[in-house]
N, C-alpha and C positions, 0 to 999 in steps of 0.2 A: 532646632532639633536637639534630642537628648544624645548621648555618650553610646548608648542603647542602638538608637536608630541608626544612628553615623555606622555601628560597625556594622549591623544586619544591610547598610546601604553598598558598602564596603565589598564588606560578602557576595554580594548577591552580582555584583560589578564583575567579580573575580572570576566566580563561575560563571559568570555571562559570558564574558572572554574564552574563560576554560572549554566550554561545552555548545556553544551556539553551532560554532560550524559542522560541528561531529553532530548534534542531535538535527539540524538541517537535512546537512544527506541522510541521518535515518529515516524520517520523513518524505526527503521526499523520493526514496525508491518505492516505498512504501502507498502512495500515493497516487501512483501511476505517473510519474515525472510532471509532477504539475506544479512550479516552482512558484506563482502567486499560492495555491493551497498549501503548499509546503512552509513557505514564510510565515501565513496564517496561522497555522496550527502551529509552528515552533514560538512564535510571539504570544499566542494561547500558554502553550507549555511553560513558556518562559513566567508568565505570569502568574503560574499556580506554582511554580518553583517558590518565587517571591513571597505568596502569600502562606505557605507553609513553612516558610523558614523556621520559623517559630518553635514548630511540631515535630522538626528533624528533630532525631534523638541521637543520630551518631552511631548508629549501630552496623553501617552499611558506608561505603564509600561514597562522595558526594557524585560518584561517575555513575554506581549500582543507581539511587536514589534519585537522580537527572533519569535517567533511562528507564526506570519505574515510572513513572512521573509522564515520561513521553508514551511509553508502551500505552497506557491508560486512558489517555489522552485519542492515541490514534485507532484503540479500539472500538471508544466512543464514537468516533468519525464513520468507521465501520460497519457499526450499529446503524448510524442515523441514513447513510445509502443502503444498506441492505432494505430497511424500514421502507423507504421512500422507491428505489428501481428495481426492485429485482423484480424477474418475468417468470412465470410457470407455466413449461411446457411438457407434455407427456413422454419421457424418456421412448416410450411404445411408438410414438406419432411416426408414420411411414414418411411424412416429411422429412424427418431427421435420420432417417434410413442410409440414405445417397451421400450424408457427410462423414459417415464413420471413416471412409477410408483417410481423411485427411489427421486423425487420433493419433498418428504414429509420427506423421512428417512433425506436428508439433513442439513435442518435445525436443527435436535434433534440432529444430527452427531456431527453438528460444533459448536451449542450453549454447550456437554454437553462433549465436548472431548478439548476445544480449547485450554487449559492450556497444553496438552499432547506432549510429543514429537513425537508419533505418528504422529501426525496432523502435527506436522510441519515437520516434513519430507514427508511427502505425501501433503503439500502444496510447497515442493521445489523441488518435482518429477512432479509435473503438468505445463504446459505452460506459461510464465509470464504473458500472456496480461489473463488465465485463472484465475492465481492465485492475479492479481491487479484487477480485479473487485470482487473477492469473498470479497477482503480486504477492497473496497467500499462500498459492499452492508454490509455484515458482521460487520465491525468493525470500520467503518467511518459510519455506519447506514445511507448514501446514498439511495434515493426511485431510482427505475427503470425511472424515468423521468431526475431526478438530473444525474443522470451517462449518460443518453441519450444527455441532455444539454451539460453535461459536455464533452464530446469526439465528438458531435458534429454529432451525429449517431440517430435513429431515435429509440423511445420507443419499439417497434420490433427487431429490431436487438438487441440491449441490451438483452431483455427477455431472444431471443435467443441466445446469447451468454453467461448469466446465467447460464440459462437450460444445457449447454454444458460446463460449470465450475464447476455445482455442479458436474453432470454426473462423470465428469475428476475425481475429487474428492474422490468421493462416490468409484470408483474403484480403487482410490490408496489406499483410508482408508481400503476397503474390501480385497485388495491383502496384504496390511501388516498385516490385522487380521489375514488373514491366515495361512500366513508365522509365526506371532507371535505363533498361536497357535500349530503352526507344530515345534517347537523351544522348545515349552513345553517338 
């Protein structure tokens, strides 16, 4: 190996160190806590880090440019479950009529539970494509337009694929309440 390589090896070492654990847990709250997919993609990331090294120009911090790098990375991911699961239901369908009431408890649910193991186990019992946009609107603070933009789907379908995330949700949270309480 050339004098060249040795240091880009060197490099690439340092920031490995530097930035694995920190772009890890960005991944994987992002992910719906799924720590084989979160490994995945950060060892993905890692890898395009590597092969751009090159192309860094320095204009940016190597923490901005890691995290560029990852953001890009997991929007790709993004893309390719939206592409592959998402469902379409008619916001109008009287089926979905009888669940609005549950719209409100959600929010208090997940802003006041989300540390919980609870939660994350009834966020890894629910649908991926349910449980990556709770993770957009929730925890990437994404508006219903942004998420719309972003998969390419229309401010309606979003909604309604929300409305049908929290719903998922709301009935894993309420099924392990149960169970927790029947445990007692």
């Amino acid at each position: 190996m050339n004098m060249a390589e040795n240091r880009k090896e060197e490099k690439f070492i340092s920031l490995y160190q530097v930035f694995v654990d920190e772009i890890y847990r960005y991944i994987f709250l992002r992910t719906g806590l799924d720590a084989a997919l979160a490994e995945d993609l950060t060892q993905e990331i890692f890898l395009d880090v590597f092969k751009s090294m090159n192309e860094f120009k320095g204009l940016c911090s190597n923490r901005t440019w890691i995290f560029r790098i990852a953001r890009n990375k997991l929007f790709d991911f993004y893309r390719k479950q939206y592409r592959q699961k998402i469902e379409f239901v008619d916001i109008d369908n009287p089926l979905t009529d009888g669940l609005n009431y549950a719209e409100q408890d959600a929010e208090e649910l997940m802003e006041s539970a989300l540390e919980s193991q609870m939660v994350c186990d009834c966020l890894k019992r629910i649908p991926a494509h349910y449980r990556i946009t709770l993770m957009l609107k929730y925890v990437d603070g994404k508006s219903v337009k942004q998420i719309a933009e972003f998969t390419n789907k229309s401010s309606k379908a979003i909604e309604s694929l929300l409305q049908r995330s929290r719903n998922a949700f709301i009935r894993e949270y309420r099924l392990a309440q149960q169970k927790e309480g029947s445990d007692l």
